[in-house]
C-alpha positions in Angstrom: -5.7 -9.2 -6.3 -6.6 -6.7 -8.9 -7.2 -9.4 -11.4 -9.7 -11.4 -9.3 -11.4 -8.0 -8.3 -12.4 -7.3 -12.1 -13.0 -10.8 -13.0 -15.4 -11.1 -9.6 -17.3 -7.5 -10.5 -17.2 -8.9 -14.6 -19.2 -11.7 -13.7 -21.4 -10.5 -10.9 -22.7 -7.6 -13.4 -22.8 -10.2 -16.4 -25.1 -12.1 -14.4 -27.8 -9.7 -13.5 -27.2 -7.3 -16.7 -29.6 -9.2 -19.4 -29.7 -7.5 -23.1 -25.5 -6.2 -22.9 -22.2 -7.5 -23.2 -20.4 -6.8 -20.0 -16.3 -7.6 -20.0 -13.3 -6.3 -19.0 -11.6 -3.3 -20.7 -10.0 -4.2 -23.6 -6.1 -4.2 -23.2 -6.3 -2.2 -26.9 -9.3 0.5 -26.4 -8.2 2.6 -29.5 -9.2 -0.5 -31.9 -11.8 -1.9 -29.8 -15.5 -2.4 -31.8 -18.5 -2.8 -30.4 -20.5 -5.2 -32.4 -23.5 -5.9 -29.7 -26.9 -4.2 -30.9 -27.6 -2.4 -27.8 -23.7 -2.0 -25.7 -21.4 -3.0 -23.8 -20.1 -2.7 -20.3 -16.5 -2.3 -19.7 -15.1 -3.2 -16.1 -11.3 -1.5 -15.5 -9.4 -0.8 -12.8 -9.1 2.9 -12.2 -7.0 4.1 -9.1 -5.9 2.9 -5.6 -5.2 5.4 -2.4 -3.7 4.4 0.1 -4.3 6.1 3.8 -1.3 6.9 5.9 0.1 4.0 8.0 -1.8 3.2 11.1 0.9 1.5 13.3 4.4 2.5 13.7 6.4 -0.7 13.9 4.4 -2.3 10.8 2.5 -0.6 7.2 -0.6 -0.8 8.3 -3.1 0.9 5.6 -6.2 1.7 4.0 -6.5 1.0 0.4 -9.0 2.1 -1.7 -9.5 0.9 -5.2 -11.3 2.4 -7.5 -13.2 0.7 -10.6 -14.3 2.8 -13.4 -17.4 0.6 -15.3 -17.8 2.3 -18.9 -20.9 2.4 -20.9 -20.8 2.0 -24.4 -24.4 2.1 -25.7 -26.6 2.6 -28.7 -29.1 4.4 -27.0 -29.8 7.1 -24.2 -33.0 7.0 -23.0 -34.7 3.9 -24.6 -35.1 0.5 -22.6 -31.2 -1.1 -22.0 -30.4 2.6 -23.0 -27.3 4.3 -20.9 -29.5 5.9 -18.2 -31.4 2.2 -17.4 -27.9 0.5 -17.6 -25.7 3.6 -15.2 -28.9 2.6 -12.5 -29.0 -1.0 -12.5 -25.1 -1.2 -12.3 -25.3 0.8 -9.5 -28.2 -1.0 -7.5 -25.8 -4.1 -8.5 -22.8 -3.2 -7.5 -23.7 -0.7 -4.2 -23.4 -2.6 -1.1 -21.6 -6.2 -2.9 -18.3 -6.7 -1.4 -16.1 -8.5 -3.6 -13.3 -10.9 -2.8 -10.4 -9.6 -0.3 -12.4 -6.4 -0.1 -15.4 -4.1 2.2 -18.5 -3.7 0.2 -18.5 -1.4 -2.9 -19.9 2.2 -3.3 -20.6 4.4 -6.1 -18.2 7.5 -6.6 -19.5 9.2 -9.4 -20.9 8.7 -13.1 -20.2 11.1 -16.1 -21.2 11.4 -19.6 -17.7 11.3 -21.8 -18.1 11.1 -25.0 -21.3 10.6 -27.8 -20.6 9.7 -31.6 -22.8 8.3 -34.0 -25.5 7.2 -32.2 -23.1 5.6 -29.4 -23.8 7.2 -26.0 -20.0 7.0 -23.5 -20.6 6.9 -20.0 -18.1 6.1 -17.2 -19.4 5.2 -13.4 -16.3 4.9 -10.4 -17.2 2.3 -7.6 -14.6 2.2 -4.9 -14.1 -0.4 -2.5 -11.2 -0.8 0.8 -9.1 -3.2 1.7 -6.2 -3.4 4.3 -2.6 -3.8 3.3 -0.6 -5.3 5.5 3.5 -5.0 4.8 5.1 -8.6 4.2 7.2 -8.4 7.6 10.5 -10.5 7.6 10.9 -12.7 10.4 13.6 -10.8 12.9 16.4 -12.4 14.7 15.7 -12.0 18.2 17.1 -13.6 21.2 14.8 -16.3 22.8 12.5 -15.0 25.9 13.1 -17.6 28.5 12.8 -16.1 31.7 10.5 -12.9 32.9 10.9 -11.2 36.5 8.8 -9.3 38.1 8.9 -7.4 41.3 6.5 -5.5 44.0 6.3 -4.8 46.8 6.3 -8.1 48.1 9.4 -9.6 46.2 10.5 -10.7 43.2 8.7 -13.2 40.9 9.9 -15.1 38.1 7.0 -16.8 35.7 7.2 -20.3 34.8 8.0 -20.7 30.9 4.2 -21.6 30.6 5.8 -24.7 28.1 6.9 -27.4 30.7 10.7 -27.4 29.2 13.7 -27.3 30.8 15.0 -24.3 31.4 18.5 -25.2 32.7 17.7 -25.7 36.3 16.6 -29.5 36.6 12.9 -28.2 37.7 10.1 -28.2 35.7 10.1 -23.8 34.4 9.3 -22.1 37.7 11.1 -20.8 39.9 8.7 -18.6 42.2 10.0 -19.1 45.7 7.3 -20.1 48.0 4.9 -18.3 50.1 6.2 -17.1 53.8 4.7 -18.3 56.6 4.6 -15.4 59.0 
């Protein structure tokens, strides 16, 4: 899921971005050069939370996954500098809902780093999803037959399927009316 998140918000914002390299985060950041003339945009997953379980017989939960989209650029304020590039990833990104997921809102954007000319910037969209726990099938006994009872007598419920449940009849067994 992860995977198909980043390569979904990769190529959303490498369509709409014109004038920057936009990819995923390189698996080796520490030897990692940027050779576009203006920067690059760098999609990674950040962080998931997950919200306490909803239901008590199944894991039921929240989860919220966090992106962080880094800005490596060669100018500031210029036009395709980082302050024109943090907005339109934002007005890209806000409100898009990716595979599997509920739309996607901004969390924050900071300046990290700047060094020789190249301006750092990192902006967190979050989006939720709902996990669901893999549930093994349980070995139950069969329902076949449900009674009821009031106030005027028992009932038993036909099997609702037509089969056979034993008795040579066709499921039912609700005794008929009295004619008082």
């Amino acid at each position: 899921m992860i995977g198909e998140i980043e390569k979904a918000i990769v190529e959303r914002l490498a369509a709409q971005l014109a004038g920057v390299k936009v990819e995923a985060f390189p698996d080796k950041p520490d030897t990692y050069n940027m050779h576009h003339p203006k920067g690059a945009v760098l999609v990674a997953f950040g962080r998931s939370t997950y919200s306490q379980p909803r239901a008590t017989d199944l894991v039921v939960q929240e989860r919220r996954i966090e992106w962080d989209i880094t800005l490596v650029m060669r100018n500031l304020r210029d036009h395709a500098g980082a302050y024109d590039v943090l907005d339109a990833v934002r007005l890209i990104l806000t409100g898009w809902q990716p595979p599997a997921c509920r739309k996607m809102m901004p969390v924050r954007e900071q300046f990290l780093d700047q060094r020789q000319g190249v301006w750092t910037y990192v902006m967190t969209m979050a989006c939720a999803t709902t996990v669901v726990e893999c549930a093994e099938e349980e070995d139950l006994p069969l329902l076949k037959r449900i009674n009821t009872e009031d106030d005027f007598g028992t009932t038993q419920a036909p099997r609702g399927d037509g089969g056979d449940d034993d008795d040579g009849d066709d499921g039912g067994d609700a005794p008929a009316p009295d004619d008082d």
